[in-house]
N, C-alpha and C positions, 0 to 999 in steps of 0.2 A: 322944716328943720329947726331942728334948736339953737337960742343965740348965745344958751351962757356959755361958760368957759368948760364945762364937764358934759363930754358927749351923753347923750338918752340913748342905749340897748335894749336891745328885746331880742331872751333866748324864747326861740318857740319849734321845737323840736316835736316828733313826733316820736314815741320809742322804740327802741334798739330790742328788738323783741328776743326775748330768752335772755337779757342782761339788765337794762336795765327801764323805765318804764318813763312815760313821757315828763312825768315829774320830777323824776330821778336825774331826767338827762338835762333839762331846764336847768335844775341845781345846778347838778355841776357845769355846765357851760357858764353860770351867773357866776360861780368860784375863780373859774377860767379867767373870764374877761377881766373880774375884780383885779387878778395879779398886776394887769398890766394898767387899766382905769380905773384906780384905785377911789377917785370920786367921782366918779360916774353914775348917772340913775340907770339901775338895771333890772328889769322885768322880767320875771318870770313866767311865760304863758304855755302849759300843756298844749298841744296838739293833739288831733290826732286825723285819719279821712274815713271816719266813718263805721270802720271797721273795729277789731277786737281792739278794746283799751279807749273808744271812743265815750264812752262812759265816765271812767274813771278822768280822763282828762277833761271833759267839761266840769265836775265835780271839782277837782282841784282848779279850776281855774274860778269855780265860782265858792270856793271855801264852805263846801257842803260833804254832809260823808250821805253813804249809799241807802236805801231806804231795803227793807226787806219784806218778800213776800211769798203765800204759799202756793205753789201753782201745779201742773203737771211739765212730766217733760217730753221727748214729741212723740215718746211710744203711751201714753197716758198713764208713767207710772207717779205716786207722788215726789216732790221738790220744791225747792226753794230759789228764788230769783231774784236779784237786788237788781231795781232802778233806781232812778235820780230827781231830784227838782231843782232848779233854779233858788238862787234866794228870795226870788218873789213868788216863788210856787206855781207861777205862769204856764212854764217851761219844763214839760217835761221828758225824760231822758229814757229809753228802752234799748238793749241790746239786743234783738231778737234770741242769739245764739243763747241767751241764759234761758230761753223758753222750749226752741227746737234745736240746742248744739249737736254738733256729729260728737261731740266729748262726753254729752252728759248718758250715751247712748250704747258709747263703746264697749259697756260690759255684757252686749250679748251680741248676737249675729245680726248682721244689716236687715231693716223691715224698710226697705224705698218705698213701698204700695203703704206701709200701716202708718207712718210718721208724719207729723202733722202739724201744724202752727196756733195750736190748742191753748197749750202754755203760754205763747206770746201773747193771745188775746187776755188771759187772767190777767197779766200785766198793767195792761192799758184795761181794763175792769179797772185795777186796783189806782190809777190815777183817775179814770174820769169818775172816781169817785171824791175826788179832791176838786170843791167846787170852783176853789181860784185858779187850776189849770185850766189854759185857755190853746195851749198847744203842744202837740207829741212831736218830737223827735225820735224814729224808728230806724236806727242802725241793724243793716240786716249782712247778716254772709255767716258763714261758719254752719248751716244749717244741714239736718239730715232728715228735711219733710219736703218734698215737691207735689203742693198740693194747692197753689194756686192763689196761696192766704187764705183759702176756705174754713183752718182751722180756725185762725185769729177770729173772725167774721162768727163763728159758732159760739166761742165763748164772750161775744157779747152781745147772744143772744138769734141772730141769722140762721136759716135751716134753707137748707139745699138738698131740694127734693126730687122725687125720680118722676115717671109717667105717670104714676097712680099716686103720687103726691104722700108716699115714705122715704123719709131722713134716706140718703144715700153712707153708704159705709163712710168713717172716716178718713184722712188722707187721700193718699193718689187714686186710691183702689177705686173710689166712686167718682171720681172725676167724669169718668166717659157717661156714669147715665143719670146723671144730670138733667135734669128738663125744666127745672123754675126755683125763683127762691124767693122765700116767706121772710119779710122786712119786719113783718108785723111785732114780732116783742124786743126788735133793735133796740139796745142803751141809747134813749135820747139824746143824750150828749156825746156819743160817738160821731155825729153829724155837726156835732155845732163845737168840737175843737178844730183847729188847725193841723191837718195832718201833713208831716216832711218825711218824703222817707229817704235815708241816703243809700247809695248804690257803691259799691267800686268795679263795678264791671259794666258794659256795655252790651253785652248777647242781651237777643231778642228771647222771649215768650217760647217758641217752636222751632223745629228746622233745625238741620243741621249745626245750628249755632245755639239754637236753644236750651230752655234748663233742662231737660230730660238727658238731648245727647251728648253735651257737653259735662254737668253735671253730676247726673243717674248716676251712672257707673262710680264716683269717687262714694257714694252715700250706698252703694253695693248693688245695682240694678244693674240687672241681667242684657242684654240685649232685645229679650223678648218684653220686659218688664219696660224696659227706655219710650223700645214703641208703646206702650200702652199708654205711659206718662204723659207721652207726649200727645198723644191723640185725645188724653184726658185733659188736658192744658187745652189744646184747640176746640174741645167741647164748651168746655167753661169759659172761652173768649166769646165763641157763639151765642151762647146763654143771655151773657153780662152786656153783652154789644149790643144785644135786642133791648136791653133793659136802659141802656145809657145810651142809646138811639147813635152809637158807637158800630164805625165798618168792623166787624171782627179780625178780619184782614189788618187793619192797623194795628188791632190790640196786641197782635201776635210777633208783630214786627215792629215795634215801638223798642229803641235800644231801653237796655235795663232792665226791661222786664223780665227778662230770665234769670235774675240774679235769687237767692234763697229761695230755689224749687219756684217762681213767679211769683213769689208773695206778692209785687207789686201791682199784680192784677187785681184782685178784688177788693184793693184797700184804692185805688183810686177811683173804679168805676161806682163803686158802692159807697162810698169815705169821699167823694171828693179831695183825694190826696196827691201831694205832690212829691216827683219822685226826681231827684235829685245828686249831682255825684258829692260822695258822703264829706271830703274834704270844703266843698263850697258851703255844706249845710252846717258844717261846724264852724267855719271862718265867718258867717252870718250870727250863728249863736253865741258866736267871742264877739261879734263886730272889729274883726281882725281890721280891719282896711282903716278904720278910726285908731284901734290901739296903735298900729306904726304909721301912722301919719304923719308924727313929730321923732324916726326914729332914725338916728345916725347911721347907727348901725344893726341890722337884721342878722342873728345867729338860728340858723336852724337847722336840721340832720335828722335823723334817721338810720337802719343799720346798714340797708344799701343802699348807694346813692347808683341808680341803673338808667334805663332806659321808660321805665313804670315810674318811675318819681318825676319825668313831664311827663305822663299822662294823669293825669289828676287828682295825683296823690299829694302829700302834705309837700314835699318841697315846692310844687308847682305853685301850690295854692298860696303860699307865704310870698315867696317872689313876685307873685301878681297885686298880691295887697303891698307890697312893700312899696313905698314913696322911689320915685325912680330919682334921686340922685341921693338912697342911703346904700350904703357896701352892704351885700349879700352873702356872710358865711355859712357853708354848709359844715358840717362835723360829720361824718357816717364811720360806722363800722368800715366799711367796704366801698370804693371809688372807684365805680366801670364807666365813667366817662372820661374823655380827654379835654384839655384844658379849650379848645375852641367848642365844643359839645356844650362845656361849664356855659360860655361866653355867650354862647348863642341862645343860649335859654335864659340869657340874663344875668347870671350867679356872678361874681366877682371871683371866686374860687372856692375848690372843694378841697379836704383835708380828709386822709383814712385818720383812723385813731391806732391804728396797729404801726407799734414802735420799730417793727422788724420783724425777724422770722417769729415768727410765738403760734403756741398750739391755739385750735378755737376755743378749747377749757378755759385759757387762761385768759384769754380774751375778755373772755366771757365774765369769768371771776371778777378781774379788772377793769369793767364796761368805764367807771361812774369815774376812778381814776386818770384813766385813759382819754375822757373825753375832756375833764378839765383841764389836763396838761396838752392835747391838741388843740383846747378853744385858746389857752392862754401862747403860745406858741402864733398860731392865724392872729390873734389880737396884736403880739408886738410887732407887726409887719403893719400896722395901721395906728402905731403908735402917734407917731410925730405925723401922718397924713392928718387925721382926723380934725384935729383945731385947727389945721390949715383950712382945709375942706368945709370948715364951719365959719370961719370967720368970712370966707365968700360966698355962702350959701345964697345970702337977699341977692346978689350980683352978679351971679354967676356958676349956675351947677341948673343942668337940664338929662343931666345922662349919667348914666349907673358907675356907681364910682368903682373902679378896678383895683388893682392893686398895680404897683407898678414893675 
């Protein structure tokens, strides 16, 4: 805790998607708080778990803009992809979806069997050709390839061949015949970065819970085509299992792994990679848990604060880094919790940003307004606590400060 006379804040929100972005909402929460602590040190830190805009918030958080590149997209037509690096160049930054998005796709009819994680690998081509990266960060969801990560693995260099040892079709479609894969002209330094891949879901590899039947169908696969996916996923666990002296059984039922059509399959057994939920692997690449270590007060939100923001999304994640006797504000669009729900995950309290009856347009229009004037509002309820609560910190604070 901090001893001088002017509380230390940190907004570190995730964004309010469709209004406004996680740097947008930082700002304005950092406006917010200013009205009422007016000399206060206040930090601005992007969020994000993993998911879409995980990118753009480690970039602003580490004062870099986006790098651009030419790739395919998951049907192999051509496109463009912007990732990231670190200011040390160490660290680098992929969305998968700018490789294999169901967005970048949507202008023709669903291919689940043709679409592939092709493009994602150009990607990470285009970093481990940056000899001072030393580790990827791979943000996956949003995806319309269920194929194992086979694609990725192809374009840098990997061939997954059948019984008479020819290339198998690309994406799902070759999945099932499968019989070995050729290492041999892998980018050497595919193996010798550090691979993190972040997740926000939990389904397994197969099965009823898997990517195929969970999945399939949203990326436009059939019922007939699901089965096939999926028995092509369970071939490709077999394969990779013999090869990484891995029970396949495990492979298939390892949480996460069904996340972006499996991708996390062949980038761990082959990539030694690790696979991770996407808000822990961005609160490691901020070294969240050191940035609020000295912080009064933790401001953070999102657009809905639910019953998914404690399961290991950005609000969970800030709370657990957060020093347990600074106050915890949430700001969201939307507040489906009750105030003991708040309590018992820790938060001090939550705050919608909607003033009253208002359309979602205008909502919307008014994200960035709306959330300064709800942070500065939560802030003056902690006005007169705050230097109280600071001047006994050395002596006395072991538990999450409330409000009263």
């Amino acid at each position: 805790m901090s001893t001088t006379a002017a509380p230390r804040i940190v907004c570190v929100p995730d964004s309010f998607k469709g209004s406004a972005s996680a740097a947008e909402a930082a700002a304005a929460m950092a406006r917010g708080a200013r009205q009422v602590f007016g000399a206060a040190e206040i930090l601005e830190l992007p969020f994000a778990d993993g998911g879409e805009g995980t990118l753009e918030a480690l970039l602003a958080a580490w004062g870099r803009t986006p790098e651009t590149v030419e790739i395919h997209d998951a049907l192999g037509r051509p496109a463009t992809a912007q990732y990231g690096r670190s200011a040390d160049g160490r660290t680098g930054v992929i969305e998968a979806a700018q490789g294999n998005g169901l967005p970048q796709v949507s202008d023709v009819a669903p291919q689940p069997l043709r679409a592939d994680t092709f493009g994602v690998g150009l990607i990470a081509r285009a970093l481990l050709a940056e000899p001072e990266c030393t580790e990827i960060l791979l943000c996956i969801g949003g995806s319309a390839s269920t194929d194992g990560g086979t694609g990725l693995l192809r374009a840098l260099g990997a061939e997954f061949l059948d019984a008479t040892g020819t290339p198998v079709d690309p994406g799902g479609a070759g999945l099932g015949k499968i019989s070995s894969v050729d290492l041999s002209a892998l980018e050497p330094r595919a193996r010798q970065v550090r691979w993190r891949v972040a997740v926000d879901v939990d389904n397994p590899l197969t099965g009823e819970r898997g990517a195929a039947a969970v999945f399939g169908p949203q990326k436009g696969a059939t019922p007939e085509q699901v089965g096939l996916l999926d028995a092509g996923l369970a071939r490709l666990a077999e394969v990779l299992g013999v090869m990484g002296e891995t029970d396949p059984e495990q492979l298939c039922a390892a949480p996460g792994f069904g996340a972006a059509g499996g991708m996390p399959l062949a980038l761990t057994v082959l990539l030694g990679a690790q696979v991770l939920p996407g808000s822990q692997m961005v609160a490691e690449a901020l070294d969240l848990q050191q940035t609020l270590a000295r912080a009064d007060l933790v401001i953070t939100g999102e657009g809905s604060l639910d019953a998914q923001s404690l399961g290991g999304k950005v609000v969970q994640a800030v709370q657990r880094c957060a020093p347990p006797e600074a106050a915890v504000l949430v700001i969201a669009g939307a507040v489906q919790l009750s105030a003991e729900q708040c309590r018992a995950a820790g938060l001090t309290a939550a705050f919608s940003i909607a003033p009253g009856a208002a359309s979602l347009p205008d909502l919307l229009d008014r994200a960035g307004e709306l959330i300064t004037d709800t942070t500065a509002q939560a802030c003056g309820l902690l006005e007169h606590q705050l230097p109280q609560a600071m001047d006994s910190a050395e002596t006395n604070s072991s538990a999450r400060r409330h409000l009263p």
